[in-house]
C-alpha positions in Angstrom: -81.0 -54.5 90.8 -81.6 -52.1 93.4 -85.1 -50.3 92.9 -85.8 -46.8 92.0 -87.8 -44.4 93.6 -89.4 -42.0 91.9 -89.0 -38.7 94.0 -91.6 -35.2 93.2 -89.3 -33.0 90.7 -87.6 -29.6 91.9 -90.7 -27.6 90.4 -88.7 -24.4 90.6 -86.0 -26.1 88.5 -89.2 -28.1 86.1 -90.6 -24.4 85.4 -87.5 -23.7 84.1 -86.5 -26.6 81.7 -89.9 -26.4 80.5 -89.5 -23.2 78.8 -86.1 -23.7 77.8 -87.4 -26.8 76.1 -89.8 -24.5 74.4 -87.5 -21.9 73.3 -85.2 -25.1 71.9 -88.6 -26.7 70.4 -89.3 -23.1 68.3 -85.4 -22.7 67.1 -86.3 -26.3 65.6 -89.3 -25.3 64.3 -90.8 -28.3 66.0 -94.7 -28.7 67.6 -94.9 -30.1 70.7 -97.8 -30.9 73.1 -98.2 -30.9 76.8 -99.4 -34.9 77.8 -100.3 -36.6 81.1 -99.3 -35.2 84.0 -97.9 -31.9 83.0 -101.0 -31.7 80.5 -103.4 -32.4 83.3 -101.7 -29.9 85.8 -102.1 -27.2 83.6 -105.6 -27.0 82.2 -106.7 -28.4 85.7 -104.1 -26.6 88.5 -102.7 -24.1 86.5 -99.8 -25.5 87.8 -97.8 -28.8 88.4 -99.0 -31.2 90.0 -97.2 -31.2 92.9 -96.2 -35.2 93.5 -95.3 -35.1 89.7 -91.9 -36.7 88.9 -91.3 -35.5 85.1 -92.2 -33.2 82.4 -94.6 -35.3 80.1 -94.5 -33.4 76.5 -95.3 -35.0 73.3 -95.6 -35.5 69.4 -96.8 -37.5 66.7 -94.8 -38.5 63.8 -96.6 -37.4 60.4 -98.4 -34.5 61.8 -97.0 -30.9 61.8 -93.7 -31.7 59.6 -92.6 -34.1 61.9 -90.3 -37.2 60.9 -88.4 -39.7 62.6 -85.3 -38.4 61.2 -86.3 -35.1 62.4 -86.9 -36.6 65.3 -82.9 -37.6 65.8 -81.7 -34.8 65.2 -83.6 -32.9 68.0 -82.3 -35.4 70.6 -78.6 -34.0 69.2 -79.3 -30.5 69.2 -80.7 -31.2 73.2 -77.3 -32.9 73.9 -75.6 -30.0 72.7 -77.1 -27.8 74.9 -76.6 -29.9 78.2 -79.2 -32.1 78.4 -78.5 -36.0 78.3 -80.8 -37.7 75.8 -81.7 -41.1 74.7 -84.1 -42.3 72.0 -85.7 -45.6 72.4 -88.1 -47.1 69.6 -90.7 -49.0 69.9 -93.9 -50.4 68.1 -96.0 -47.6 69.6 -93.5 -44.4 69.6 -90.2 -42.9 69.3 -89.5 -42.0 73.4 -86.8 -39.4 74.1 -85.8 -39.7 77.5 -84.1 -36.2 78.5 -82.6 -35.3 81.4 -81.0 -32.0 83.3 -80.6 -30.2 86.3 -82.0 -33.3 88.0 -85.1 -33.0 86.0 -86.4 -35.8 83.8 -88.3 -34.6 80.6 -90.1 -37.4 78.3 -90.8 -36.0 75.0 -92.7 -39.2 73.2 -93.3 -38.6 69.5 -96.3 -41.1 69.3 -96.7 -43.3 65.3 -100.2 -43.4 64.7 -101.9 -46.4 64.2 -105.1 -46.8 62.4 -106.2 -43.1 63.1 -105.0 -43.4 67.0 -101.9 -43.0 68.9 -101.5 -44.9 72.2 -100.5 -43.3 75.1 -99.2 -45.0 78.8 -99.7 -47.8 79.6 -101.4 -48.6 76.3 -104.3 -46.0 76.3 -106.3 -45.5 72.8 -106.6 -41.7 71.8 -107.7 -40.4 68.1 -104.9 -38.7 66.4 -107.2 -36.1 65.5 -107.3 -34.8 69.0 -103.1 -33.5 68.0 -103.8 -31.7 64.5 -105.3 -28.7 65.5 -103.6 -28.0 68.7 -105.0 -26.0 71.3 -103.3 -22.7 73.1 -103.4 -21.8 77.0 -101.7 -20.1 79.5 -99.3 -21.7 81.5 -96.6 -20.2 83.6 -97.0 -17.0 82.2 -96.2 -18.3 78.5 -98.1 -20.0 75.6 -98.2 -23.7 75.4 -100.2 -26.4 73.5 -102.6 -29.2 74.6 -104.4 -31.9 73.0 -107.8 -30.3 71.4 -110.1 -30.4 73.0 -108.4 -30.8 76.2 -111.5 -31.8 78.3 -111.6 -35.1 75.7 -108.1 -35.8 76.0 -108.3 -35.8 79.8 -111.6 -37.7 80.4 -110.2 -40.8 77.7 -106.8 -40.5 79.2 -107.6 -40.2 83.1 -111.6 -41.2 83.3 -114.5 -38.8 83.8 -113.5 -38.0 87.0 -110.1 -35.8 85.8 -111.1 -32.7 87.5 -111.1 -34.5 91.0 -107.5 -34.1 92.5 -105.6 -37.4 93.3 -102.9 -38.2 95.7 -99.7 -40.3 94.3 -100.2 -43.6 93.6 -104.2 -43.0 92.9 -105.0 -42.3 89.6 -102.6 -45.4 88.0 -105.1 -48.2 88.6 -108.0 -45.4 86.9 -105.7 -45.1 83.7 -105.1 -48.9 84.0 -109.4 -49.9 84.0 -108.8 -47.5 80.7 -107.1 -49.9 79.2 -108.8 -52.4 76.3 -108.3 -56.0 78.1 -106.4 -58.6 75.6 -108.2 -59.7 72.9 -105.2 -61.5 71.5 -105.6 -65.5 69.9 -104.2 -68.0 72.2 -102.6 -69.7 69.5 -100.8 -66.6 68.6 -96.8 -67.0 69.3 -96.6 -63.0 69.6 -98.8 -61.9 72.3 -99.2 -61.4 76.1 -101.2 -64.2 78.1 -101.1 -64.2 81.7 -102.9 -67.1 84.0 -102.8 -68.8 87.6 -102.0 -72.2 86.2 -98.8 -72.8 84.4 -99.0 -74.3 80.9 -95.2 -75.5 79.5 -96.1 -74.7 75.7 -97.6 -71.3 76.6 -96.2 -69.9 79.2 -92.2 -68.7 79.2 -91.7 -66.8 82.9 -93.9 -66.1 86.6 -94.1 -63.8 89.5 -94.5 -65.1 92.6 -96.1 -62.1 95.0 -95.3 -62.4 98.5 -96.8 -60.8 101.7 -95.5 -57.8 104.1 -94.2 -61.5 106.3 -92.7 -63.0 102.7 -94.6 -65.7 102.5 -96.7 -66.3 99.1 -99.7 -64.6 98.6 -102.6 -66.4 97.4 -105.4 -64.7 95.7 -103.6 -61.5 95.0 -105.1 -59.4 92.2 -102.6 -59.2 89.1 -102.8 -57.2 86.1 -100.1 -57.1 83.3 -99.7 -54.7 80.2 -97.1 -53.9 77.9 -96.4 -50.1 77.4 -94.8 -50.4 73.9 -96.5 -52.8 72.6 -99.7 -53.1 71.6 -101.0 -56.0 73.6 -103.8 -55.1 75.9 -104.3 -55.9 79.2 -103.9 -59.2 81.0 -105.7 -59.8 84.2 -105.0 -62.8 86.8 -105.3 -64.0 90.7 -102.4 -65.4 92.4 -102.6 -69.5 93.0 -102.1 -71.3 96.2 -98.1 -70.9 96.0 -98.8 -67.2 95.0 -97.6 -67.7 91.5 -99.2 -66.2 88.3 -97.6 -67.5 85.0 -96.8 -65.2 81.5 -96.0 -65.6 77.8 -94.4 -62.1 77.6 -94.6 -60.6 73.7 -91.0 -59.4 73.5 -88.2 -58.1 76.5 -89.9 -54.6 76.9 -91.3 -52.2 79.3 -94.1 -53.8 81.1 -97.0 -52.1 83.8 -97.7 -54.5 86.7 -100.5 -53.9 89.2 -100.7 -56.1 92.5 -103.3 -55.8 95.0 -102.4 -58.1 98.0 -103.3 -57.8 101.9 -105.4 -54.6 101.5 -102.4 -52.5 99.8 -102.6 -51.7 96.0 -99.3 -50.8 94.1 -98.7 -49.7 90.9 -95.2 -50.4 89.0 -95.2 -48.6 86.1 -92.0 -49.1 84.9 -90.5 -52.8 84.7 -88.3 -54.3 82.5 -89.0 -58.1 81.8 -88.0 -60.3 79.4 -89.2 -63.9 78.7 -87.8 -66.6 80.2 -87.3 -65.2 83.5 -89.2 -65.8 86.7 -89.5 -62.8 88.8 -90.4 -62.2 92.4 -92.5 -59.2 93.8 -92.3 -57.8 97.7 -94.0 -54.9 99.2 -91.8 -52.3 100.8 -93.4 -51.0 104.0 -92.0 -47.8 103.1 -93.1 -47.2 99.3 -96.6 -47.8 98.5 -95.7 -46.1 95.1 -93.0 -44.6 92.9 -91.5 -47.5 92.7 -89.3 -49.0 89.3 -87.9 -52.3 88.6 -89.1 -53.9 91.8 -89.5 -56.8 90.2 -86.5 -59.2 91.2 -85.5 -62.5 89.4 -86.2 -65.2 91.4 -83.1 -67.7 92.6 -85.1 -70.4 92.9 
């Protein structure tokens, strides 16, 4: 599998689908939320930010009339007016993955979970913060953000929000955000992640390799799920340059590697158990990158 990059969306073409979205969101009578990205762009920039790759908008089931059958049915009514859509469920949300123009548009309709929803990769926020929904400005029309937005922002990016990041930046911020696993070993469903392979535990590796492919030892490895709710899983490469998992389920995983002075972020990896998987710096790509992860031959 060939990896994707994730390219800065056409922001003339963004501004667009973003208030046709909201025009489509009002026929349905349906509340949405700017989130992430888009979210922080707006109450910080006033504008997009301008390495952004998608419009981040969101929900949460159970608030403001919304139902997961509801839910559904937006996706068709999107279809039907030329936009390619795909709802995929998980623990943590209902994800609708929408596309036009060249434009990606995730509208996640977040479950809440003991009086919290949890946004990428697996960030804690009160549900509270989405029933009273706050108003501002943006592009010359009305849009909503979490309320307040200044509490939103600092829990989902860190205290320092308001200072501008370049691409690639702020992921490991949102990842030291995370709550680290407090999971039971002896649990069967839950995410474990070590240096030292143990047969009845662990089901699948990554083996991190340098710039020269060779195996890097001591590399820095952090491991989360981003639709379960697993925490975060921290290891260092051994000698062969090998950490070992127990992976929950075949999911959507964030993996961080820092290796030979160079820090990447893969927010969007698709692993399942049993596999062993192999990751390579690109020269070219120090972020953006997708399904980088390869299975190994070996």
């Amino acid at each position: 599998m060939t990896p994707t990059i994730f390219e800065p969306m056409n922001m003339t073409t963004a501004e667009s689908l973003l208030k046709e979205a909201k025009r489509l969101f009002d026929q349905l009578g349906l509340a949405f939320f700017l989130r992430h990205g888009t979210c922080l762009g707006a109450v910080r920039d006033k504008a997009f930010i301008e390495w952004d790759d998608d419009l981040d908008l969101g929900s949460v089931t159970g608030l403001h009339g919304l139902t997961e059958e509801k839910v559904y049915e937006a996706a068709e009514f999107f279809k039907n007016h030329g936009y390619s859509a795909e709802v995929i469920d998980s623990e943590l949300h209902l994800s609708v993955d929408l596309k036009k123009s060249g434009v990606q548009m995730d509208w996640t309709c977040y479950r809440i979970i003991d009086g919290n929803i949890y946004q990428w990769p697996v960030v804690k926020i009160p549900a509270r913060l989405h029933e009273n929904l706050k108003p501002i400005e943006f592009l010359g029309e009305t849009f909503h953000v979490p309320n307040p937005p200044e509490e939103y922002l600092t829990l989902k990016y860190g205290p320092d929000w308001m200072t501008p990041k370049k691409a690639g930046e702020f992921e490991q911020e949102v990842l030291d955000l995370m709550e680290e696993s407090k999971s039971s070993e002896n649990s069967e469903n839950v995410l474990q992640l070590a240096n030292q392979r143990d047969n009845e535990r662990h089901t699948g590796s990554i083996k991190v390799l340098g710039f020269d492919g060779n195996p890097a030892a001591g590399a820095d490895v952090s491991l989360a799920a981003t639709t379960v709710l697993t925490g975060l899983e921290r290891s260092k490469t051994n000698e062969h340059g090998y950490v070992y998992f127990r992976l929950p389920e075949e999911a959507c995983y964030v993996v961080s590697v820092s290796a030979e002075n160079r820090s990447e972020i893969l927010y969007l990896e698709e692993l399942e158990p049993g596999i062993d998987y192999i990751y390579q710096p690109d020269i070219n790509h120090s972020s953006g990158r997708a399904n980088a992860l390869v299975p190994s031959n070996e």
